[in-house]
N, CA and C atoms as a LAMMPS dump frame, in Angstrom:
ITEM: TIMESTEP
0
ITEM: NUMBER OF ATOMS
402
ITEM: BOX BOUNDS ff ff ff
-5.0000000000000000e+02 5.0000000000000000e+02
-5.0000000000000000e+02 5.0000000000000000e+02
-5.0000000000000000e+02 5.0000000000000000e+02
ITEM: ATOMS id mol type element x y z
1 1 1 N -262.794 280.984 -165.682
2 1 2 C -262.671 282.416 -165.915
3 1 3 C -261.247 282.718 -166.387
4 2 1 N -261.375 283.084 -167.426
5 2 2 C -259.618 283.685 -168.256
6 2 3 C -259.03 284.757 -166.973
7 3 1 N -257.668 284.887 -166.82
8 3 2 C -257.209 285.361 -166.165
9 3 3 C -257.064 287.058 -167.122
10 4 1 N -256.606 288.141 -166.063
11 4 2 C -256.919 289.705 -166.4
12 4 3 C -255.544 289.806 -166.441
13 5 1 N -255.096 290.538 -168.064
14 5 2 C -254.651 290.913 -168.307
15 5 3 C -253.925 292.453 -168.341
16 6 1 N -253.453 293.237 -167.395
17 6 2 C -253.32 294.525 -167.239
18 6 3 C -252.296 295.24 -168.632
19 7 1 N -252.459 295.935 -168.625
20 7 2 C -252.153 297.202 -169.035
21 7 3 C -250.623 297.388 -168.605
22 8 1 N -249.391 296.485 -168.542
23 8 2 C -248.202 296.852 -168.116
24 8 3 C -247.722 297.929 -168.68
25 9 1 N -247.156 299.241 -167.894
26 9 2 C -246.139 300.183 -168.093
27 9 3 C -247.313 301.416 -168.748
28 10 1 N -248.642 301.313 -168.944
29 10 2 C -249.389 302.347 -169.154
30 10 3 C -249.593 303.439 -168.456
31 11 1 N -249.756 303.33 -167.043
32 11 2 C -249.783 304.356 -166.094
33 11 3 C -248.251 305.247 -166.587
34 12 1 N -247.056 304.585 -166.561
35 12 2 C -246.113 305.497 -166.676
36 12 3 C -246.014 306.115 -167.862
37 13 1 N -246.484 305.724 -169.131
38 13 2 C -246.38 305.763 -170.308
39 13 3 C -247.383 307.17 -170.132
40 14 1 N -248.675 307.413 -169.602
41 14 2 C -249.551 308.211 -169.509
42 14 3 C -249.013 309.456 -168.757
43 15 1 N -247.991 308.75 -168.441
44 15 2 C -247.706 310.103 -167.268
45 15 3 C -246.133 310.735 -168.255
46 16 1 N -245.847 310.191 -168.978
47 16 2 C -245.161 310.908 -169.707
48 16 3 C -245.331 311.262 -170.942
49 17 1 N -246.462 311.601 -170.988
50 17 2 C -247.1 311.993 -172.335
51 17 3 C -247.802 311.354 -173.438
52 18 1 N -247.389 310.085 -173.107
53 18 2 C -248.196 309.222 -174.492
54 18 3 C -249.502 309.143 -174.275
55 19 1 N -250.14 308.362 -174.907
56 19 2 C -251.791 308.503 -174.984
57 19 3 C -252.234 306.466 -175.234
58 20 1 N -251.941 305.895 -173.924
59 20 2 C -252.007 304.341 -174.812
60 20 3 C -253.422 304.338 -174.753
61 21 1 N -254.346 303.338 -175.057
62 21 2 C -255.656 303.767 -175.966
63 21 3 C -256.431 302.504 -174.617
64 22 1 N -256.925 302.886 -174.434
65 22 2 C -258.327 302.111 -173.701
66 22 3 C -257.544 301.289 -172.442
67 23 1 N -256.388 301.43 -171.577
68 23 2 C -255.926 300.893 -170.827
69 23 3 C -256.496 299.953 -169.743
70 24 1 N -256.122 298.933 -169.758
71 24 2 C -256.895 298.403 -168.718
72 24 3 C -255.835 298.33 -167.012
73 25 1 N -256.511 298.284 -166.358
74 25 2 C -256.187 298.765 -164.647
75 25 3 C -256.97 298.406 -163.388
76 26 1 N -256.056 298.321 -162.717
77 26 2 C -256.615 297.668 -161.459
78 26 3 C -257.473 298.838 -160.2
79 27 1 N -258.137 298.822 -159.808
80 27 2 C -257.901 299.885 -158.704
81 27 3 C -257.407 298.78 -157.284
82 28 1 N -256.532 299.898 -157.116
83 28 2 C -256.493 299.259 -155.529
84 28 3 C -256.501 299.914 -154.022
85 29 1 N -257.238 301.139 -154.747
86 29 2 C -258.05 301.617 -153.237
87 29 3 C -258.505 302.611 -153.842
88 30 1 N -260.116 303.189 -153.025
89 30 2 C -260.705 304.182 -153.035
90 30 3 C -260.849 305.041 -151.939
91 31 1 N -260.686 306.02 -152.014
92 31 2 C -260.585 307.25 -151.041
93 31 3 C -261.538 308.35 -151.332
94 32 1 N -262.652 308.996 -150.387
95 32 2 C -263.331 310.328 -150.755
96 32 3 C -262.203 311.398 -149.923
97 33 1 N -262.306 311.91 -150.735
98 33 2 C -261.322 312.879 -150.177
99 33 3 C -262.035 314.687 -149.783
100 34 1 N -261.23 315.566 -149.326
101 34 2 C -262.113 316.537 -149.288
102 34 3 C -262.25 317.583 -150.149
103 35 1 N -263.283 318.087 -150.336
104 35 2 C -263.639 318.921 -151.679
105 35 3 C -263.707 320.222 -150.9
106 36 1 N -263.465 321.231 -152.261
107 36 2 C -263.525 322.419 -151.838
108 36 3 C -265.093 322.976 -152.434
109 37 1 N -265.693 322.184 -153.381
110 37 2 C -266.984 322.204 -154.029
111 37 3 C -267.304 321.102 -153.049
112 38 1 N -268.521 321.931 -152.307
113 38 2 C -269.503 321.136 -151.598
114 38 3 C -270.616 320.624 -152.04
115 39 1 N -270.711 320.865 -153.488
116 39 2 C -271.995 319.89 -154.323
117 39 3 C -271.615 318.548 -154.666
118 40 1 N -270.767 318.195 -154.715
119 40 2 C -269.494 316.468 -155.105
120 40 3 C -268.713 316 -154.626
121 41 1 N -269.005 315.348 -154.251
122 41 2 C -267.943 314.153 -153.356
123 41 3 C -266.89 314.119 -154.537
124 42 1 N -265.47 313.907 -154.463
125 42 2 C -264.643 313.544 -154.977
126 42 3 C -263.786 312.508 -154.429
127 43 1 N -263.273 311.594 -155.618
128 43 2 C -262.807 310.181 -155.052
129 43 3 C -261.3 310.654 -155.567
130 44 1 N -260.35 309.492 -154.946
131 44 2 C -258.833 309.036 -155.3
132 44 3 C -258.896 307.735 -155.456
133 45 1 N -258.204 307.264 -156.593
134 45 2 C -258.343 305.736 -157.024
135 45 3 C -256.893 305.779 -156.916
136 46 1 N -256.4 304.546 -156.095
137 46 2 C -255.263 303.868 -156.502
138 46 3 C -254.86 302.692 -157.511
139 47 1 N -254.305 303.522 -158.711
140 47 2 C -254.759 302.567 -160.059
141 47 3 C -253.356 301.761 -160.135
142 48 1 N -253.25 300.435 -160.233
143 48 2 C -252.232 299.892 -160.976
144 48 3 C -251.957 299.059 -162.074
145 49 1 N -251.238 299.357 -163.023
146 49 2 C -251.306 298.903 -164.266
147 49 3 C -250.46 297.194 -164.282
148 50 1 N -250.207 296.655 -163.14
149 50 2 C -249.573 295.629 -162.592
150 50 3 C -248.108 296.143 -162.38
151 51 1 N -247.447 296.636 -162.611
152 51 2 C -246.32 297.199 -162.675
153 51 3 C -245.786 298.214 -161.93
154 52 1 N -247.057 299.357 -162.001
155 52 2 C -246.557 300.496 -160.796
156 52 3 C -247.876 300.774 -160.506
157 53 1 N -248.437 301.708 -159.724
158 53 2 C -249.431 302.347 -159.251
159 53 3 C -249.059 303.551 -158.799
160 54 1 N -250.593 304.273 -159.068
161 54 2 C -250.479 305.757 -158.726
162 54 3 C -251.669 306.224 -158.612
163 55 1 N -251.274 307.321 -157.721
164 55 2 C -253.186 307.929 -157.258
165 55 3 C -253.36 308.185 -158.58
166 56 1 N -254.897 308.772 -158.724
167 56 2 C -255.563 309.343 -159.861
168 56 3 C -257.021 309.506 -159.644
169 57 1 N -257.606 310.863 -159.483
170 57 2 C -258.514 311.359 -159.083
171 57 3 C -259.822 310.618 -160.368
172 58 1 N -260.8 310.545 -159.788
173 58 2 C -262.12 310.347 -160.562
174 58 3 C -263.058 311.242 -160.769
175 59 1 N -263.283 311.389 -162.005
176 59 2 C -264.154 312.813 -162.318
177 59 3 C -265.679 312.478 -162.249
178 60 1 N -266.352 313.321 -161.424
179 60 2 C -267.275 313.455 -160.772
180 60 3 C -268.364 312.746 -161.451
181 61 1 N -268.503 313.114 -162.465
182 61 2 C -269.869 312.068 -163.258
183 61 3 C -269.374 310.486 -163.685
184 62 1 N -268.861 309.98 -162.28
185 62 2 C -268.331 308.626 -162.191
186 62 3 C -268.716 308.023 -160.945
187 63 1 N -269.18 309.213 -160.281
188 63 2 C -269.358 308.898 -159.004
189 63 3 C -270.51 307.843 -158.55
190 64 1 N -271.23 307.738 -159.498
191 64 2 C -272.228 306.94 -159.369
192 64 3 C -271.654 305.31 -159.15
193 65 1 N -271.078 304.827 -159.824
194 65 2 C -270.22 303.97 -160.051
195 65 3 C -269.631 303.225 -158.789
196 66 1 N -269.327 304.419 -158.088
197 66 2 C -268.642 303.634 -156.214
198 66 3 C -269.739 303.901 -155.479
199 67 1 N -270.958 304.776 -155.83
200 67 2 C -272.27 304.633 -154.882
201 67 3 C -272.809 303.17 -154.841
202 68 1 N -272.916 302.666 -156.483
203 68 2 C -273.586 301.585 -156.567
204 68 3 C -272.767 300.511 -156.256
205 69 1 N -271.645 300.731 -155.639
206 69 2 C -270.342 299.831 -155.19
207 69 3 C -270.18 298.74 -157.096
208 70 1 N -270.426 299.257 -157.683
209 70 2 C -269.065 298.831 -158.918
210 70 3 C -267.962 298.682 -159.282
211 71 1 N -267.69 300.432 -158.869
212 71 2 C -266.397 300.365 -158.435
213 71 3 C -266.004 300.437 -157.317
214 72 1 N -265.457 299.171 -157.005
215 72 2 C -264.653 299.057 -155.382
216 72 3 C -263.182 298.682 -155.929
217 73 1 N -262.898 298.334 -154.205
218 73 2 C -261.04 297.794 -154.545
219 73 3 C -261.189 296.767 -155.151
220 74 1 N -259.926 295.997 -156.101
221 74 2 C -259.723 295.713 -156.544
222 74 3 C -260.338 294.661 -157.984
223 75 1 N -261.362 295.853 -158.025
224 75 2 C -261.585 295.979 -159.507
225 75 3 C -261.274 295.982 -160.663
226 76 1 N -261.396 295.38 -162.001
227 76 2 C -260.637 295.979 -162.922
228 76 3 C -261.772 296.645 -164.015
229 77 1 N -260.776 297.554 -164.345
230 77 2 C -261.187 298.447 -165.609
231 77 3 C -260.393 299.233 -166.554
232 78 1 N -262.033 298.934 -167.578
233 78 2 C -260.972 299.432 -169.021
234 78 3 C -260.881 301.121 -169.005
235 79 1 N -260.179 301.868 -168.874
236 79 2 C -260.124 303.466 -169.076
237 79 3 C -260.601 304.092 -170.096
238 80 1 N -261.924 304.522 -170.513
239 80 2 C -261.965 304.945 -172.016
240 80 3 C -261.664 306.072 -172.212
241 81 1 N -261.682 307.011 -171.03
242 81 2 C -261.284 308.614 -171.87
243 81 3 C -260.74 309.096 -170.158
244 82 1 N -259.059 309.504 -170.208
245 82 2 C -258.102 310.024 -169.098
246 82 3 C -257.678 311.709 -169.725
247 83 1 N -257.45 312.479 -168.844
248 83 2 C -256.304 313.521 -169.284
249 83 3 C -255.473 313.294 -168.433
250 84 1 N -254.768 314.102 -168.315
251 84 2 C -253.421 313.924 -167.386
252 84 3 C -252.934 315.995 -167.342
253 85 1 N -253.216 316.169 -166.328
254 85 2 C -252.818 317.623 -165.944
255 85 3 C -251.185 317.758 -165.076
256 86 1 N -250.949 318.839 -164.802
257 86 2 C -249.673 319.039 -163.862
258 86 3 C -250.732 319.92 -162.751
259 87 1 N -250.56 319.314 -161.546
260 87 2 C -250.741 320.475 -160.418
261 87 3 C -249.978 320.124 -159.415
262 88 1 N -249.95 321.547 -159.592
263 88 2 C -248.478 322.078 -158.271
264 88 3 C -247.344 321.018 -158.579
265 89 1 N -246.682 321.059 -159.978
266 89 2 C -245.314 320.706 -160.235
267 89 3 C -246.1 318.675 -159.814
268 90 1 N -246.956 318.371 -159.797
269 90 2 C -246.914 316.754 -160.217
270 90 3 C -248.217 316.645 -161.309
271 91 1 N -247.875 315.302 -162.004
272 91 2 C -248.657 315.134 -162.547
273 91 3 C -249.71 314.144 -162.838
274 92 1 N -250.94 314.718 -162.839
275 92 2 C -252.331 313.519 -162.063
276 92 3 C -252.96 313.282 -163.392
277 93 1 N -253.614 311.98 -163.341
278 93 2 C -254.417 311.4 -163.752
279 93 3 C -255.765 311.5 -163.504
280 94 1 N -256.295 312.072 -164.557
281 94 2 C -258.113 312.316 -164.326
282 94 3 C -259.028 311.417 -165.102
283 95 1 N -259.55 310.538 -164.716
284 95 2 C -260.262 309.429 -165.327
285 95 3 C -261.664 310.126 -165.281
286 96 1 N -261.945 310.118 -166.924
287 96 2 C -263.313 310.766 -167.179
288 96 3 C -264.092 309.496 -167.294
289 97 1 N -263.777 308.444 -167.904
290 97 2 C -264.751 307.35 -168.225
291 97 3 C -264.172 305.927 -168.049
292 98 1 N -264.645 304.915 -167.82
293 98 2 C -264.522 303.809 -167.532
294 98 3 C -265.487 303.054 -167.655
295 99 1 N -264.831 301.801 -167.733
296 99 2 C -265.784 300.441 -167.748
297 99 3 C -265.234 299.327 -166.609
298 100 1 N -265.954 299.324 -166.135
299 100 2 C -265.952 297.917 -164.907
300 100 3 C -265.618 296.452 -166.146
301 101 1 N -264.567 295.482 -166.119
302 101 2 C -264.531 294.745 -166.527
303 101 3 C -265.168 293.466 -165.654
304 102 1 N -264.134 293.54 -164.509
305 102 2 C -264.608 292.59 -163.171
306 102 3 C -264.761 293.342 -161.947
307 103 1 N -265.449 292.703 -160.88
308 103 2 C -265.686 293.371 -159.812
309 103 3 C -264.637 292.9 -159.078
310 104 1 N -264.004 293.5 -157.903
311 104 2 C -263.241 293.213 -156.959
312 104 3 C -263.707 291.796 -156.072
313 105 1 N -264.768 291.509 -156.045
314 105 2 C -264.648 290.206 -155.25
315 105 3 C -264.4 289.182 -156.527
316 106 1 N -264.708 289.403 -157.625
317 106 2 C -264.093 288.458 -158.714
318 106 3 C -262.521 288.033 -158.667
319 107 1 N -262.19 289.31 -158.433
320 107 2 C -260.487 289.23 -158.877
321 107 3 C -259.836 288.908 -157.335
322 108 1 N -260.334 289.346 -156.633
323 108 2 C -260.162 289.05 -155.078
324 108 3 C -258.648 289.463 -154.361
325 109 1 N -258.006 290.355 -155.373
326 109 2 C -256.675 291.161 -154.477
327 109 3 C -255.86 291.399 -155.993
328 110 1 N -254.743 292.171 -155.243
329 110 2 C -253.907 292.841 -156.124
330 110 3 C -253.302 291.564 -157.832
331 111 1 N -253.496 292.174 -158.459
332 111 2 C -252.878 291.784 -160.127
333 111 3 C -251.347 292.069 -159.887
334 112 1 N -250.189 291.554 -160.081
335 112 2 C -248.697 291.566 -159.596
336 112 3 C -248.777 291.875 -158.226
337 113 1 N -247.312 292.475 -158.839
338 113 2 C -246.487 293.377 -157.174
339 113 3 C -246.317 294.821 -158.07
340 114 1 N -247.213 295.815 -158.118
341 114 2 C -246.722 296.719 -158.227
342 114 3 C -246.16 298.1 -157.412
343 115 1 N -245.256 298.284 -158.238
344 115 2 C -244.291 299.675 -157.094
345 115 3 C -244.712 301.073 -157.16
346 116 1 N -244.569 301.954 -156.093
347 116 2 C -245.111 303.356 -156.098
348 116 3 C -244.285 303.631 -157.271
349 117 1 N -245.145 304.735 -158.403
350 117 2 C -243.899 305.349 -159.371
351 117 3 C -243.781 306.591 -158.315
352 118 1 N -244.312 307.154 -157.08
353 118 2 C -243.796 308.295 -156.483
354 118 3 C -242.098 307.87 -155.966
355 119 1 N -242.286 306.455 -155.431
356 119 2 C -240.675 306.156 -155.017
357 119 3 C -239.749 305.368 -156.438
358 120 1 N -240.355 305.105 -157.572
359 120 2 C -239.597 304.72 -158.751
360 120 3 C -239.668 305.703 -159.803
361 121 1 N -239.258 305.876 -160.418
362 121 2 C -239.437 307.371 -161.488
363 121 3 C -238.555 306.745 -162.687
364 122 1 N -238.804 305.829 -163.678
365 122 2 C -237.949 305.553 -164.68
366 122 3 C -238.407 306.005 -166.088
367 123 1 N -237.67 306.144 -166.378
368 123 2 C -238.448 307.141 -168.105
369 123 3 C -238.723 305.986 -168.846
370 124 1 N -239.898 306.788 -169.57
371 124 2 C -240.535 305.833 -170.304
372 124 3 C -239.088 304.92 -171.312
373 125 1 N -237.905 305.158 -171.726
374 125 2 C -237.293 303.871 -172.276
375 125 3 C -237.053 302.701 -171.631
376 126 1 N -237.3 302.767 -169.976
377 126 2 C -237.055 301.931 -169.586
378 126 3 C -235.68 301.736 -168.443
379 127 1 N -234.8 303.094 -168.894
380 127 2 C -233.614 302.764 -168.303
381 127 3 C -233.707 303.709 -166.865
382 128 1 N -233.508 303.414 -165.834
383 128 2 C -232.828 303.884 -164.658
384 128 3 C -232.238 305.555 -165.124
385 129 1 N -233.306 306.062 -164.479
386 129 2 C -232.639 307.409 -164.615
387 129 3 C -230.429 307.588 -163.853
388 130 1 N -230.563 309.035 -164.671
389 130 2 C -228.507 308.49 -164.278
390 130 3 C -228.686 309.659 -162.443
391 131 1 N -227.547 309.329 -162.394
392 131 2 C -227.135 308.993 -160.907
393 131 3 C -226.197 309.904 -160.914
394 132 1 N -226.331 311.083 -159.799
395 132 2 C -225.699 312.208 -159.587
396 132 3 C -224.516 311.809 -159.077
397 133 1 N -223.018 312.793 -158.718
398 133 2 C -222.125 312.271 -157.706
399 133 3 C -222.339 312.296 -156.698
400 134 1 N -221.827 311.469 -155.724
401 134 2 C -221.838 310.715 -154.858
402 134 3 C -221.737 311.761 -153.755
């Protein structure tokens, strides 16, 4: 079995505006969380692109997907269609569509070491944001 190739630096790239095209990603946890619409369960995926990870909610006509346990932890998948909104001053990831590449007992745990971007925040060039006085 060829080894999975992620999607390095896409999650951040997405979160600062670019648009990289069919990303591929890990999940590494699923969460139902609580809804204020009581007709849909709503999930939280912890996605990482090997590099960083970050929540990112799953839009409802996906849900089928973690019923039929497809998508579980550490899964990978290709992203075919994301937006990316601001609420309440952060900004989330809404995964409208996906494709299961491998299942989580295939891949059998995390792809790298990736870091929270909530505790790393580097702009998309790459450099270390600058550093207030002391």
């Amino acid at each position: 079995m060829a080894a999975i190739q992620l999607s390095n630096g896409s999650i951040q790239a997405i979160l600062d505006g670019q648009n990289p095209e069919r990303p591929v990603l890990q999940v590494l946890n699923v969460k139902k969380i609580q809804s204020e619409n009581a007709n849909a369960d709503r999930f939280r995926l912890q996605m990482s692109d090997g590099r960083f990870y970050q929540p990112c909610m799953l839009a409802t006509q996906m849900n089928d997907l973690i019923y039929s346990d497809q998508l579980d932890k550490f899964c990978v998948v290709e992203v075919e269609r994301y937006i990316c909104n601001t609420i309440h001053e952060r900004r989330i990831i809404i995964i409208i569509q996906l494709k299961v590449i491998r299942s989580g007992a295939e891949v059998g745990g995390p792809i790298g070491h990736p870091q929270s971007l909530d505790l790393i925040r580097v702009p998309a060039n790459g450099q270390p944001p600058p550093r207030g006085p002391p």
